[in-house]
C-alpha positions in Angstrom: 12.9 -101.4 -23.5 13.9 -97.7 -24.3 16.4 -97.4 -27.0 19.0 -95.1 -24.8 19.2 -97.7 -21.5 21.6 -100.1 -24.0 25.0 -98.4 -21.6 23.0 -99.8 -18.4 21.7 -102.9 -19.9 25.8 -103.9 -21.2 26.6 -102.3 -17.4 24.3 -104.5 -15.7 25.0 -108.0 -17.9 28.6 -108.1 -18.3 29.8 -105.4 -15.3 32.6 -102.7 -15.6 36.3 -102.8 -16.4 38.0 -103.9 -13.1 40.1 -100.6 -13.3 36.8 -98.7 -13.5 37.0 -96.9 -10.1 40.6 -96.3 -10.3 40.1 -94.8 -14.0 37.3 -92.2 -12.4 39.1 -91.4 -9.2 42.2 -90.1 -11.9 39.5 -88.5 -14.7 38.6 -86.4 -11.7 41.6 -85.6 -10.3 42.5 -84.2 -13.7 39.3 -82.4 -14.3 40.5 -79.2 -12.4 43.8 -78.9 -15.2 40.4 -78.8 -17.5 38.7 -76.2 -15.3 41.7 -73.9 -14.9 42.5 -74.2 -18.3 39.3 -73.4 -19.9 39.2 -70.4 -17.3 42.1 -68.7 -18.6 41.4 -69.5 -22.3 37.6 -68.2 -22.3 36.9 -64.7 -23.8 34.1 -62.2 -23.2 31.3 -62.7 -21.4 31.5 -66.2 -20.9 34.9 -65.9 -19.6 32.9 -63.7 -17.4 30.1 -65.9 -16.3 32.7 -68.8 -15.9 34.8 -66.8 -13.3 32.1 -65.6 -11.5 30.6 -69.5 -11.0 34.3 -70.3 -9.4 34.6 -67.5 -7.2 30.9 -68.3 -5.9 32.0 -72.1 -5.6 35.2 -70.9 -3.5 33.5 -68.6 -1.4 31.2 -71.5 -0.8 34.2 -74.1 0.3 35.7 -71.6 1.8 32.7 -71.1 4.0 32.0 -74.8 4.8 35.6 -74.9 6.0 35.2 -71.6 8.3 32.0 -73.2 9.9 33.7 -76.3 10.5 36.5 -74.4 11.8 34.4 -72.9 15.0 32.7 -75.7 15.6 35.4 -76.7 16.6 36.7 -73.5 18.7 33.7 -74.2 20.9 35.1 -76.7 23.5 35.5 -76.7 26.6 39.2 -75.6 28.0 40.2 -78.4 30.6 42.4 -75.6 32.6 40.9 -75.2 35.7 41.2 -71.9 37.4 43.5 -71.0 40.2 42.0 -71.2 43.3 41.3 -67.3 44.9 42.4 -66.0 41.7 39.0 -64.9 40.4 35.8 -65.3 42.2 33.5 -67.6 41.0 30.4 -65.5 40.0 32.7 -63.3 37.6 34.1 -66.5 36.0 32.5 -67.8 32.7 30.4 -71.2 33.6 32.2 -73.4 30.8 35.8 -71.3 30.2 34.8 -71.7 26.5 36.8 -69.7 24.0 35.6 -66.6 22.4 36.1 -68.2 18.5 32.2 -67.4 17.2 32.4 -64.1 18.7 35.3 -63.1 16.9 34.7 -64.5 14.0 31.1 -63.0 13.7 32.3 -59.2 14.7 34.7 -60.1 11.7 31.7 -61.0 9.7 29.8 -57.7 10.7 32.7 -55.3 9.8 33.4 -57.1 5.9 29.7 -56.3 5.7 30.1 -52.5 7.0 32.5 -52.3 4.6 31.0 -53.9 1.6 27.6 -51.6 2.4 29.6 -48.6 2.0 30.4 -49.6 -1.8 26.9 -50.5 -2.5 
C-alpha cells in the first residue's frame, strides 16, 4: 500500500461525516468571497494574470449562456398566417424567428470593430 492513499483507506473503512455534502455544497458557495477577495488584494503582475483568467472564464459562461439562449430562439411560431394575406411561395416554410441571424451579424460587427484596434 502507498503511504499517501491512508485519507481513502479511513474514507473507504469508516465513511464520511453525515454533514459531508452539506459542508462542501457551503465551502463552495463561499469560495467566490475567496475569489473576489484575493482579486482585489493581488498586486503586480499576478494581479494581472489573475484578472485576466476571470474575464476569460466570464466570457466563457457568458458564451455558454448566449448559445443556449438561441437554441432556444429557433422554434417554430405556432401563429398561423392569415389567409390571402401573403402568398404562400413568399412566406418562410417554418415562420422561425430571425434570433441566430441577429445575433451572428452582432458577432460580425464586435469583430469589425475589434480588428480595427488590432
Amino acid at each position: 500500500m502507498p503511504q499517501n492513499e491512508h485519507i481513502e483507506l479511513f474514507q473507504k473503512r469508516y465513511g464520511r461525516r453525515l454533514d459531508h455534502e452539506e459542508r462542501q455544497r457551503k465551502k463552495e458557495a463561499r469560495s467566490v468571497h475567496k475569489k473576489a477577495e484575493y482579486a482585489q488584494k493581488a498586486l503586480g503582475i499576478k494581479g494581472k494574470l489573475y484578472a485576466k483568467k476571470r474575464y476569460a472564464e466570464k466570457v466563457q459562461m457568458k458564451k455558454t449562456l448566449a448559445m443556449h439562449a438561441e437554441s432556444d430562439g429557433k422554434r417554430r411560431s405556432n401563429e398561423e398566417p392569415k389567409k390571402g394575406a401573403i402568398p404562400a411561395y413568399l412566406l418562410d416554410r417554418e415562420q422561425a424567428s430571425r434570433s441566430k441571424v441577429l445575433s451572428n451579424t452582432v458577432k460580425q460587427k464586435r469583430k469589425e470593430k475589434a480588428g480595427k484596434w488590432e
